[in-house]
ROBAFI-208228 format. One record per residue (C-alpha): x, y, z; residue in one letter. Coordinates in steps of 0.2 Angstrom, whole numbers. Layout:
% ROBAFI-208228
PT      c1      c2      c3   resn
PT       X       Y       Z      A
...
This chain:
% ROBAFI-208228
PT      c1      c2      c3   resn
PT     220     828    -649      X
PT     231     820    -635      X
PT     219     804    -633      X
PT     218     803    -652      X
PT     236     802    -653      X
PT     238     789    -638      X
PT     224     780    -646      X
PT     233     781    -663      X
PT     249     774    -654      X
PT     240     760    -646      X
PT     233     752    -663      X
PT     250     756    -671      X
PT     258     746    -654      X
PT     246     730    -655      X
PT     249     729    -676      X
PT     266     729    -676      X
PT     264     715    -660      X
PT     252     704    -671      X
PT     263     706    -686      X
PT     279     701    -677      X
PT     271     686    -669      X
PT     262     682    -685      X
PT     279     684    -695      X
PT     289     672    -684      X
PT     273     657    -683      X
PT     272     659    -702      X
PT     290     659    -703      X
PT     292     644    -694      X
PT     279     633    -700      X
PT     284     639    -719      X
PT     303     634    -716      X
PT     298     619    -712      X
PT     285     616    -727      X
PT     300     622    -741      X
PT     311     609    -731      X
PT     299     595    -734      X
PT     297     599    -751      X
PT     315     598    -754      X
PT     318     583    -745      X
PT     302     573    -755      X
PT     310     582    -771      X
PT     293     590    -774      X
PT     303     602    -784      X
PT     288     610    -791      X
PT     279     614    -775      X
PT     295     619    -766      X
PT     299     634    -783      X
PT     280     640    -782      X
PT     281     642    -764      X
PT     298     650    -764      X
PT     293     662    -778      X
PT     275     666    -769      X
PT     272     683    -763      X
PT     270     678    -744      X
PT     288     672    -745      X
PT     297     688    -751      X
PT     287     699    -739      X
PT     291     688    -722      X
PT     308     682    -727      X
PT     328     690    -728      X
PT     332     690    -746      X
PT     347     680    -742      X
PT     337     664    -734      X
PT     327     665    -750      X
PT     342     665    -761      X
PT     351     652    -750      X
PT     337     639    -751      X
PT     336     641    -770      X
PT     355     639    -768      X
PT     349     620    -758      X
PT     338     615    -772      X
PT     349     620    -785      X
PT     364     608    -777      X
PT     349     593    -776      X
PT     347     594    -794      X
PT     365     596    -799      X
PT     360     611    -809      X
PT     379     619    -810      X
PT     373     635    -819      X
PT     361     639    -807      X
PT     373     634    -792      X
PT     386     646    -798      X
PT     373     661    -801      X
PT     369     657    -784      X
PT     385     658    -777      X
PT     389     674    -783      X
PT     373     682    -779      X
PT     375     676    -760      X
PT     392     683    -761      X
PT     387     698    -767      X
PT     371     699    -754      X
PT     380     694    -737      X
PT     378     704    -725      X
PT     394     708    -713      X
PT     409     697    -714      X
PT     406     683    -707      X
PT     390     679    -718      X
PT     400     683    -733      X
PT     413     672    -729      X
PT     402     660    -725      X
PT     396     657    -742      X
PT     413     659    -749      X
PT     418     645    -738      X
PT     403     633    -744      X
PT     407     641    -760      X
PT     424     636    -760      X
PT     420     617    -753      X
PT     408     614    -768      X
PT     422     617    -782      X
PT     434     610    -775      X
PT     427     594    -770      X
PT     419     594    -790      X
PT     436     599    -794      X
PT     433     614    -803      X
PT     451     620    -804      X
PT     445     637    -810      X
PT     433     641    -797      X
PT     442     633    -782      X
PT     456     645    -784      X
PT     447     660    -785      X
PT     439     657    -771      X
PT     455     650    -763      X
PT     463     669    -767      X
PT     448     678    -759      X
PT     450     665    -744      X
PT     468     668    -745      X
PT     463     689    -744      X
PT     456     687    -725      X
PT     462     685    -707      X
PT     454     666    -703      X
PT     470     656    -702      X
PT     457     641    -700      X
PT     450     643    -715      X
PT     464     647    -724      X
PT     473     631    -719      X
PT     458     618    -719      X
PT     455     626    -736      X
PT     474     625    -743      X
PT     473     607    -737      X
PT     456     602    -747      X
PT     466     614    -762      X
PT     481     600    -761      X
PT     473     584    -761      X
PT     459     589    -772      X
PT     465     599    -784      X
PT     484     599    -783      X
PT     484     579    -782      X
PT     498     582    -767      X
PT     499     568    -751      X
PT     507     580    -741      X
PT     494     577    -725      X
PT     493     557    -726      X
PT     503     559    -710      X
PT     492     571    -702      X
PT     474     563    -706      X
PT     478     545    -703      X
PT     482     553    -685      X
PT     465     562    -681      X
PT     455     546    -692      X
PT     451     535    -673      X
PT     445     550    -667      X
PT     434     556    -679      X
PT     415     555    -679      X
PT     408     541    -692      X
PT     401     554    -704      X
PT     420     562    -702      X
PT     428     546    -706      X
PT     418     547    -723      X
PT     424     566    -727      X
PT     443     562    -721      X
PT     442     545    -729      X
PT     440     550    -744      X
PT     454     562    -742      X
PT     466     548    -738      X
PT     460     537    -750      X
PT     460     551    -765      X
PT     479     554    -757      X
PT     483     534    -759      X
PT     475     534    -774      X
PT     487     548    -782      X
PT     502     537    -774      X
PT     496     523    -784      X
PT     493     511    -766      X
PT     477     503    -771      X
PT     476     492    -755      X
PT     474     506    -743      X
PT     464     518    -755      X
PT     453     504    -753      X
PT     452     502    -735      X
PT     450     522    -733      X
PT     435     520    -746      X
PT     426     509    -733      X
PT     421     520    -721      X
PT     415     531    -738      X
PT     403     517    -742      X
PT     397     515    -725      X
PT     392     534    -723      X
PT     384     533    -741      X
């Protein structure tokens, strides 16, 4: 009865081995097949293979959700966005996940403008301890939203340090901020380094 048992343990043992190294090769090399879909907008392929059985049974739930989230936001599909949003919000797990998504949450309606939206989420931000966050959203919340040109000073001091990909995201700020002041000319040299990033 004893070897039995050790015998039963030993095929248990090896199965779940095999199915932990299968699970991380097929999760790797399927991550990276949803990923080329999406970039060669093969939205077809990429929402059979995202809806297939292989996929629900090797990936989290909330990877699924999120990379329906990335297709939705590559097809500008605004409904399907905010579903999203809220089901990745409500499927978060721990904190720092969940405010995570609020954060990206946050960023896409208030960069679309979406007074509503923003400020919801600006509350729930508002509701937590990261001071960062809170700030760097209040910010975006001002210029965005708002229409305020509170932090011209600010931004045009950290611009010749930035990245050129973060010359794009703080240009525009500036810009938007000029633009609400009614000085075209430097709107206009802030909307450069836009057009070189695009």
């Amino acid at each position: 009865m004893q070897t039995w048992s050790m015998r039963m343990l030993a095929v248990f043992l090896v199965l779940a081995i095999v199915y932990v190294i299968f699970s991380f090769v097929y999760r790797k090399y399927h991550t990276q097949r949803l990923l080329n879909e999406l970039q060669s907008l093969d939205f077809e392929a990429f929402d059979k293979d995202i809806h297939s059985s292989m996929t629900k049974l090797f990936f989290p739930l909330y990877n699924i959700e999120f990379m329906k989230l990335n297709r939705y936001i590559m097809t500008d599909d605004s409904e399907k966005i905010k579903e999203q949003f809220e089901k990745l919000i409500r499927i978060a797990r721990g904190k720092k996940q969940r405010y995570e998504i609020i954060s990206m949450a946050f960023e896409h309606y208030v960069y679309e403008e979406n007074k509503e939206q923003s400020k919801n989420l600006l509350d729930t931000i508002d509701n937590g301890t990261n001071e960062g966050l809170k700030a760097h959203a209040h910010m975006l919340y001002d210029i965005l939203i708002l229409n305020k040109t509170n932090h011209i000073k600010n931004m045009e001091a950290q611009f010749p340090q930035c990245t050129s990909q973060e010359k794009a995201i703080v240009g525009y700020l500036l810009a938007k901020q000029y633009r609400n002041q009614h000085n075209a000319k430097k709107a206009e040299y802030y909307e450069s380094f836009v057009k070189k990033e695009a």
